[in-house]
SETI-559400 format. One record per residue (C-alpha): residue number from 1; x, y, z. Coordinates in nm, 3 decimals, decimal comma. Example, Ala and Ser with C-alpha at 12.3 -4.5 7.8 and 13.67 -1.06 7.14 Angstrom:
2
     n        px        py        pz
     1     1,230    -0,450     0,780
     2     1,367    -0,106     0,714
//
This chain:
424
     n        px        py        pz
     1   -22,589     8,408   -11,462
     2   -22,505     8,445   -11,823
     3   -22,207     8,201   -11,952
     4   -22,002     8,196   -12,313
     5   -21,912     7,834   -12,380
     6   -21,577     7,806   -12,649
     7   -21,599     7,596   -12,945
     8   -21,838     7,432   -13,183
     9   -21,803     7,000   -13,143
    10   -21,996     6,758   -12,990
    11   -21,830     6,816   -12,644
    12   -21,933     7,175   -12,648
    13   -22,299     7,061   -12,758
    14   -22,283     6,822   -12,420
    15   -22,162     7,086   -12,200
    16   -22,434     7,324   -12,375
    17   -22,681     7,029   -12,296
    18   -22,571     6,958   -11,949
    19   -22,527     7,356   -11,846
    20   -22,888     7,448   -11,943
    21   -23,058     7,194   -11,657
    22   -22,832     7,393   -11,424
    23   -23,108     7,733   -11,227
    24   -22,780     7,914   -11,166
    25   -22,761     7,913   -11,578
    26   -23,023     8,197   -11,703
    27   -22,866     8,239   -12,076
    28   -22,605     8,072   -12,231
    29   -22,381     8,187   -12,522
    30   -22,184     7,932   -12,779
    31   -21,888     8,027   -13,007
    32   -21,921     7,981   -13,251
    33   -22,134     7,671   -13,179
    34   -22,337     7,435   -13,481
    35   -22,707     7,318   -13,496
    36   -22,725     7,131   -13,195
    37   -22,597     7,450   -12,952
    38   -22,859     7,643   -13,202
    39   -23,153     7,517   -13,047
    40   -23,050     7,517   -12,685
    41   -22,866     7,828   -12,661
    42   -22,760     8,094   -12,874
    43   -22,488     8,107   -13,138
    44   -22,270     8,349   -13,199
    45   -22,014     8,381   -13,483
    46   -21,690     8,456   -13,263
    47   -21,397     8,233   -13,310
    48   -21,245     8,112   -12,955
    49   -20,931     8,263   -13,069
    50   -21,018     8,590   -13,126
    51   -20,946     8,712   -12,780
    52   -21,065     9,095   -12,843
    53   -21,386     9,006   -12,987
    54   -21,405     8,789   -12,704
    55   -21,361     9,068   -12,458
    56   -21,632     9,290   -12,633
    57   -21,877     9,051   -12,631
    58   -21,831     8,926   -12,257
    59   -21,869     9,278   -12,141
    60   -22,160     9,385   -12,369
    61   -22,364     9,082   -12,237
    62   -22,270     9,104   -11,913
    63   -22,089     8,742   -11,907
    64   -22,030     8,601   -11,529
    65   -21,830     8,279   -11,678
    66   -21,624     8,174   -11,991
    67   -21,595     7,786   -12,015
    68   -21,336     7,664   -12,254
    69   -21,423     7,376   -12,505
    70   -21,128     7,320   -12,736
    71   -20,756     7,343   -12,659
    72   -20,656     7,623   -12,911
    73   -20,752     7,911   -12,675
    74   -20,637     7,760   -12,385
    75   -20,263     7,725   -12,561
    76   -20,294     8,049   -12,736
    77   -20,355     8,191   -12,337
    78   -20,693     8,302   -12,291
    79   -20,691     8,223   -11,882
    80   -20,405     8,484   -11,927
    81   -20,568     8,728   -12,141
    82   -20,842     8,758   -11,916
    83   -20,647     8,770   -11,529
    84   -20,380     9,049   -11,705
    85   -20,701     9,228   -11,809
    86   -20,855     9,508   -11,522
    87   -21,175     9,493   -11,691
    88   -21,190     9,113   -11,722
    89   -21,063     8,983   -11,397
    90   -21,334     8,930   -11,235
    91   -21,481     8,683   -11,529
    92   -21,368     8,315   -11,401
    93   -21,224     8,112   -11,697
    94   -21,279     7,726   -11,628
    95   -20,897     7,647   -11,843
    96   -20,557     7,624   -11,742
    97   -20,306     7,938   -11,791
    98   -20,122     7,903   -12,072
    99   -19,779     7,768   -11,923
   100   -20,045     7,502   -11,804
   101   -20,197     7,440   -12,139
   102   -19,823     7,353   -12,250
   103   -19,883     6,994   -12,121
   104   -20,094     6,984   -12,418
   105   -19,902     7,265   -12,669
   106   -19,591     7,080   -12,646
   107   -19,548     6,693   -12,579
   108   -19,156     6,787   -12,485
   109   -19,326     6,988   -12,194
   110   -19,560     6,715   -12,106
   111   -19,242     6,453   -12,107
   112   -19,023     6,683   -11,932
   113   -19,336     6,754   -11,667
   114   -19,391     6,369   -11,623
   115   -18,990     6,279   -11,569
   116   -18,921     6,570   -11,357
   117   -19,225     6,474   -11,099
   118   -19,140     6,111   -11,141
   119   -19,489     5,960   -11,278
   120   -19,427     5,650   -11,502
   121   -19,456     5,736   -11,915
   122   -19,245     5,565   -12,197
   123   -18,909     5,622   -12,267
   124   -18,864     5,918   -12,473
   125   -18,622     6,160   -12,657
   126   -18,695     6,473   -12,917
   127   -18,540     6,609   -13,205
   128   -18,539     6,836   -13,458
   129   -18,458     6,869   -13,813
   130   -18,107     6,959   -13,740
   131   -18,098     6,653   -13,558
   132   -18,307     6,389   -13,806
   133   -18,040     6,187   -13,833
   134   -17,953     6,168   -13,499
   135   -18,378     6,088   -13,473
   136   -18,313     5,778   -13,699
   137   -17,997     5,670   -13,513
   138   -18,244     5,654   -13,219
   139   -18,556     5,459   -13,357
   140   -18,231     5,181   -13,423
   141   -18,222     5,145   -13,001
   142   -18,598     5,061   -13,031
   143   -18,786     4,764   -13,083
   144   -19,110     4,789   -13,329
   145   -19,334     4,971   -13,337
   146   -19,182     5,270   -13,352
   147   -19,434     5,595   -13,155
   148   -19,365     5,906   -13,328
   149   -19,543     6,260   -13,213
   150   -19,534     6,552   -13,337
   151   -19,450     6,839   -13,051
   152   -19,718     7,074   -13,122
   153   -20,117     7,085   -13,185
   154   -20,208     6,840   -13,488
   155   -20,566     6,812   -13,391
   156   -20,538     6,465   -13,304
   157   -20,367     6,396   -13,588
   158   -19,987     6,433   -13,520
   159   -19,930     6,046   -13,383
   160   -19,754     5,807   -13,619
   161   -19,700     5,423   -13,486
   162   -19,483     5,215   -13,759
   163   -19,380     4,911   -13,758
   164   -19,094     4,953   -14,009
   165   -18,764     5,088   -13,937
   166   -18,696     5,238   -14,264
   167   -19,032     5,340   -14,292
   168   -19,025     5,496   -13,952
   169   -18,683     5,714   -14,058
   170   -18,860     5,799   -14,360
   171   -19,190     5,977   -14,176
   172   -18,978     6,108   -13,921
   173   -18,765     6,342   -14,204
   174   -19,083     6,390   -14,351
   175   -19,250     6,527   -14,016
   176   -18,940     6,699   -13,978
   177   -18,732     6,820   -14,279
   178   -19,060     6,842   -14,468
   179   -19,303     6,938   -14,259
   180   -19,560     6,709   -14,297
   181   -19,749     6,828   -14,015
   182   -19,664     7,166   -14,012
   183   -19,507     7,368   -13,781
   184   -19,687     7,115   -13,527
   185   -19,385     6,884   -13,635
   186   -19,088     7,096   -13,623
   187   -19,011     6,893   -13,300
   188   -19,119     6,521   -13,280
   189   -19,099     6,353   -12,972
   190   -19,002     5,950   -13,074
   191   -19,101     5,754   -12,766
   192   -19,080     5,340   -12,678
   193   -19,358     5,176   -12,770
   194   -19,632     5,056   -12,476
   195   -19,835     4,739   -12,558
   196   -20,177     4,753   -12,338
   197   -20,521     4,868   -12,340
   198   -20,543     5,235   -12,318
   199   -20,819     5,441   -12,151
   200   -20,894     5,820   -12,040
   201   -20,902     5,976   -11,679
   202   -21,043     6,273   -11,646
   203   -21,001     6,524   -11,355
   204   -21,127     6,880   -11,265
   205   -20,872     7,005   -11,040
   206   -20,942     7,413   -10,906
   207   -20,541     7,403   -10,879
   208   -20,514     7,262   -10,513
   209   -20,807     7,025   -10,483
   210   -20,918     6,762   -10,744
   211   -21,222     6,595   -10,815
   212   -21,179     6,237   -11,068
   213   -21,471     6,219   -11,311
   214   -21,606     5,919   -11,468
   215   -21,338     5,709   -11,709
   216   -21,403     5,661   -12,037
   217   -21,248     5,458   -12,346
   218   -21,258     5,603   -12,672
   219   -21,192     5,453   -13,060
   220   -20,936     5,700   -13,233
   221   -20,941     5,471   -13,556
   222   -21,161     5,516   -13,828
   223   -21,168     5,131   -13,958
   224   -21,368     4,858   -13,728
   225   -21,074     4,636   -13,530
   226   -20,909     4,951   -13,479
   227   -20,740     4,954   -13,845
   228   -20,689     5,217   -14,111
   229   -20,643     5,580   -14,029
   230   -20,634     5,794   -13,624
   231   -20,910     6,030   -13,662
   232   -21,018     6,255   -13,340
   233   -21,246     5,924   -13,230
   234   -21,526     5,696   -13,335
   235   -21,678     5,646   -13,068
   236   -21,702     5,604   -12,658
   237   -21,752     5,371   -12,334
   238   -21,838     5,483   -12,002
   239   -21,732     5,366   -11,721
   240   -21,437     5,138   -11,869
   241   -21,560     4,757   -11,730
   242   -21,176     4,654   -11,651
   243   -21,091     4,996   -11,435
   244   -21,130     4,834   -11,075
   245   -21,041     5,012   -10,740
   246   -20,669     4,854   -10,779
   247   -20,595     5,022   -11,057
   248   -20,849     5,316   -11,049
   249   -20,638     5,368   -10,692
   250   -20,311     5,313   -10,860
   251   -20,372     5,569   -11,116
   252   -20,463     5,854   -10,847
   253   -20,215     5,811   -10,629
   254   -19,942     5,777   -10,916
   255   -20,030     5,953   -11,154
   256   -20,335     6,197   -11,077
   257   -20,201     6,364   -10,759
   258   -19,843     6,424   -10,822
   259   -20,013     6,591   -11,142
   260   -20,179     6,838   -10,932
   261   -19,874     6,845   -10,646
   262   -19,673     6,951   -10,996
   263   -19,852     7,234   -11,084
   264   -19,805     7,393   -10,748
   265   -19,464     7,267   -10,707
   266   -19,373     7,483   -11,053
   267   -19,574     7,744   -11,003
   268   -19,824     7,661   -11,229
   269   -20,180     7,844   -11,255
   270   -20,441     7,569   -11,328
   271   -20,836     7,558   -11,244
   272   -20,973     7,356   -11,541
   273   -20,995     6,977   -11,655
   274   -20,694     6,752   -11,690
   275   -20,770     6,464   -11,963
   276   -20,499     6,213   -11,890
   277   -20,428     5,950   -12,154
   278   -20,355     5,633   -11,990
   279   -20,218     5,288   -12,117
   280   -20,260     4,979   -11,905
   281   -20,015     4,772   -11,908
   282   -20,025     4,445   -11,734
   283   -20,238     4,659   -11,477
   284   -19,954     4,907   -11,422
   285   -20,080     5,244   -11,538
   286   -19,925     5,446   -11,784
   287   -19,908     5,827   -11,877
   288   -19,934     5,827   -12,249
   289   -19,974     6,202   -12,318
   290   -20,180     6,478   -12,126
   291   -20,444     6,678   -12,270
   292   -20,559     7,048   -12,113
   293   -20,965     7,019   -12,155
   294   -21,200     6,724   -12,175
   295   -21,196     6,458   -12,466
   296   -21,450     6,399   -12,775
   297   -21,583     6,168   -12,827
   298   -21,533     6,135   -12,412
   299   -21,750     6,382   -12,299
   300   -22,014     6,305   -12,468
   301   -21,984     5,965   -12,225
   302   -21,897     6,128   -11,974
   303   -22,110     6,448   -11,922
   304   -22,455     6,259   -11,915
   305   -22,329     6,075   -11,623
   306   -22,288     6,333   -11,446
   307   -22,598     6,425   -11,183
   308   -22,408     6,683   -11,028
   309   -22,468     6,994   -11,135
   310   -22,190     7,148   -11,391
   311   -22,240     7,504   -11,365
   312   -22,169     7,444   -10,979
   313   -21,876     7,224   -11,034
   314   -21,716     7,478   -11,241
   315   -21,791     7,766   -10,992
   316   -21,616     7,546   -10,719
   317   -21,328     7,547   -10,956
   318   -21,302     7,952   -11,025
   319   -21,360     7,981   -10,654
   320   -21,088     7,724   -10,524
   321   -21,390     7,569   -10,326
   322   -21,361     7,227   -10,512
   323   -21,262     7,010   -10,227
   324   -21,629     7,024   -10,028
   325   -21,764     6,980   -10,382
   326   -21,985     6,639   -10,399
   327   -21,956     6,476   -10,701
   328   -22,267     6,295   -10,815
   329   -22,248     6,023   -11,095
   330   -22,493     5,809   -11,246
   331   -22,433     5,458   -11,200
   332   -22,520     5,325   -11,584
   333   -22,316     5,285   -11,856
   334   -22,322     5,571   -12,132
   335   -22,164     5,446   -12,463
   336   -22,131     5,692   -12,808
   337   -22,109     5,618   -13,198
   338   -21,983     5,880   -13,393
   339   -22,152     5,931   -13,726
   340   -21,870     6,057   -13,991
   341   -21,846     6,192   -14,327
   342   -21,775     5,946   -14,599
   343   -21,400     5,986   -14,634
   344   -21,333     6,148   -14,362
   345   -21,080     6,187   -14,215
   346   -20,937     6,249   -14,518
   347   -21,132     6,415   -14,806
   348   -21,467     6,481   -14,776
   349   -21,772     6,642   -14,870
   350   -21,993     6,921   -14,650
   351   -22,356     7,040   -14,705
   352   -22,525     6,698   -14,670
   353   -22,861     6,727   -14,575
   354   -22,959     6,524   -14,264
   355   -23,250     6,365   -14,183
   356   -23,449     6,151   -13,939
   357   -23,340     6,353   -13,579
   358   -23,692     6,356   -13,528
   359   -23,702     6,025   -13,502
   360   -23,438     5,959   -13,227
   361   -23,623     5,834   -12,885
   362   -23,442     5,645   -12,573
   363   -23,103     5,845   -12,687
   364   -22,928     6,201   -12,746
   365   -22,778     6,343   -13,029
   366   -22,535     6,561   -12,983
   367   -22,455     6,765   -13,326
   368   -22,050     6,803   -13,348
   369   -22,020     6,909   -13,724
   370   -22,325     7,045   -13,780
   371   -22,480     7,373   -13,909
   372   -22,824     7,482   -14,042
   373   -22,900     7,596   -14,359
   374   -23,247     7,765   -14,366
   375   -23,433     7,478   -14,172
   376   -23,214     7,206   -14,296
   377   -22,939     7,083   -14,063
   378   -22,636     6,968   -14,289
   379   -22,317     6,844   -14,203
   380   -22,028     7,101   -14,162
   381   -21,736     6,892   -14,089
   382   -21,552     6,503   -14,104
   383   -21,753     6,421   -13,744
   384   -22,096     6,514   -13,791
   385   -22,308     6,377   -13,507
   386   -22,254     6,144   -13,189
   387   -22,536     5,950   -13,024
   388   -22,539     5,882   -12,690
   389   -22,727     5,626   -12,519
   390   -22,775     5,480   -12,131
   391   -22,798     5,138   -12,025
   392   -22,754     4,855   -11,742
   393   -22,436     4,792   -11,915
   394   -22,227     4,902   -12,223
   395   -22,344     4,667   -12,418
   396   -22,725     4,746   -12,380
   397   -22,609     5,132   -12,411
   398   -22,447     5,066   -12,752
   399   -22,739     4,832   -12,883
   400   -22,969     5,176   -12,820
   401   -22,733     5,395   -12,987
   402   -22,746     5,142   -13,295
   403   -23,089     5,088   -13,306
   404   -23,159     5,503   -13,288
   405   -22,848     5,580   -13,583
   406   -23,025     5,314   -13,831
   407   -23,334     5,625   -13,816
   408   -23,094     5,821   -13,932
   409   -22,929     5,978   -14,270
   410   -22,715     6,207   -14,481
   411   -22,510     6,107   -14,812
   412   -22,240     5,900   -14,760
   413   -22,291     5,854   -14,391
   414   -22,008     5,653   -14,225
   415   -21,932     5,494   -13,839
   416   -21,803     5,188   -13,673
   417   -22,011     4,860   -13,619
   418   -21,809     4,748   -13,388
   419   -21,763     5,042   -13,054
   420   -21,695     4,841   -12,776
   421   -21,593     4,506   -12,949
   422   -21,247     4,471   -12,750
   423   -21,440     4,513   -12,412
   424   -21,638     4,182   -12,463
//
């Protein structure tokens, strides 16, 4: 069958990568897709929000399957698009519909979803700019530090944790009287702070059944110790070593099936992944925020492990037939560094030439801001490339992935030294 695959980061690349091993996958279309996708599959220059462009493609190539990297589409209600469409119907979209996608499109939604089907999150209220002041009379109930979100899409970016109060009032009238992120912020959701150790589940759910895929832990801060500035992540750990049945039972039957049990109790249209953000605290799990398609750096953990075969999995999904689905996962530990652009994630420089991926053995690269230029591959955005490595143990995985990034370079190459350092 012929498939377009959404989006252009490393997690697309890893889907890309994983997809082609499937037989039932006989060409493979990315969108727009960088240098890695380039040389596994073939690029096209469609954005994944450009819905008619979209439409002329799938049915000039004959597409069977659309599989959704990034969350823009999937908000902006491509799963729609497509079912409302006579001549597109019959395409499967592995995404949620875009009430669905809301869990991600609005963090009100997501809160409001959480209370109303009783699984445990942090206290929470929202405001807007009519009602800053009101906002800064509530950070005063609070105790430091003080979680402030911005309602919309901020690609990763719209989180703010203070420890000030009058700091705090002063970036929550700039999020919201001035905009700071956007229309993203012209609703901020200020929410009780949760001291733990935080980690990712991911599930596939066909909108009855569910399957639970590996969990993974990634590093959303750029400096090592987990200082300086949230970027979209650093790096990632698969499986997490602490997750043991207790909890990994806890979190399905609190959290991860009256997630699914809500979407048919509202009425919601879902066959796609669910990316839940947990926070573990004192080993009582937490819903910290939910997220409508798979993480990155996560996947990129998360995907290898898989020995299942994806383009199955996701036709058990369009076809409702997840539930006799058998979900095969590799027992080692994958672990990912990202490679950044100096400065990054603010201010920074594209077009660096990049060399020594020749050189990589006993690990994969998988390109996230990548393109080529003539037979150069340069970097093309603040992530550039992740490299993913297997081993007995984490530790072993992310010795690999250091040892194989040292062969590489670009100008003003930056990542973490220290991915994993808090699981010791």
């Amino acid at each position: 069958m012929t498939i377009l695959l959404l989006g252009s980061g490393g997690r697309e690349h890893a889907f890309a990568w994983k997809m082609i091993q499937s037989p039932l996958c006989e060409k493979l279309f990315v969108a727009p897709g960088n240098a890695g996708t380039a040389a596994i599959a073939t690029n096209v220059a469609m954005s994944p929000t450009d819905f008619d462009a979209i439409k002329a493609f799938v049915l000039k190539e004959n597409v069977k399957m659309v599989v959704v990297g990034p969350e823009d589409p999937l908000v902006k209600g491509i799963y729609d698009y497509f079912k409302n469409d006579e001549s597109l119907q019959h395409i499967p979209v592995i995404g949620p519909s875009k009430l669905g996608a809301q869990l991600e499109g609005s963090k009100e939604f997501a809160k409001e979803f959480l209370m109303k089907h009783n699984i445990p999150t942090a206290a929470y209220d929202s405001f807007t700019a009519e009602t800053v002041e009101n906002g800064c009379a509530f950070l005063e109930t609070l105790q430091p530090p003080y979680v402030l979100k911005a309602d919309g899409l901020a690609a990763g970016k719209g989180v703010l944790i203070i420890q000030d109060l009058e700091e705090a009032k002063t970036e929550l009238r700039n999020m919201l009287v001035h905009q700071k992120f956007g229309a993203a912020s012209s609703k901020v959701v200020i929410e009780e702070f949760l001291d733990g150790i935080e980690l990712s589940c991911f599930v596939l759910t066909d909108g009855k059944s569910y399957k639970i895929l590996p969990t993974a832990k990634d590093y959303k801060r750029i400096g090592e110790g987990d200082t300086g500035l949230n970027t979209g992540g650093m790096g990632a750990v698969s499986p997490v070593p602490y997750v043991d049945a207790v909890l990994m039972e806890k979190i399905e039957t609190r959290i991860v099936k009256p997630t699914i049990e809500g979407f048919q109790k509202d009425g919601i249209e879902y066959k796609g992944f669910v990316f839940i953000g947990l926070i573990n605290v004192k080993n009582e799990p937490i819903v910290i925020e939910y997220n409508v398609r798979m993480g990155d750096p996560e996947t990129e953990v998360v995907v290898p492990r898989l020995e299942s075969d994806l383009v199955e999995l996701f036709l058990s999904v369009a076809n409702q037939e997840l539930d006799s689905f058998e979900l095969k996962v590799d027992p080692r530990s994958a672990t990912t560094i990202m490679v950044v652009s100096g400065g990054y994630p603010e201010d920074f420089e594209k077009g660096k030439v990049i060399t020594g991926l020749e050189n990589i053995t006993d690990s994969i690269v998988f390109h996230a801001g990548t393109k080529l230029d003539g037979k150069n591959v340069v970097s093309n955005g603040g992530r550039v490339l992740t490299v993913t490595s297997y081993g007995d143990d984490f530790q072993q995985a992310i010795k690999k992935s250091y040892q194989n990034i040292d062969k590489l370079n670009f100008d003003k190459m930056y990542f973490r030294k220290d991915i994993g350092f808090d699981l010791l």
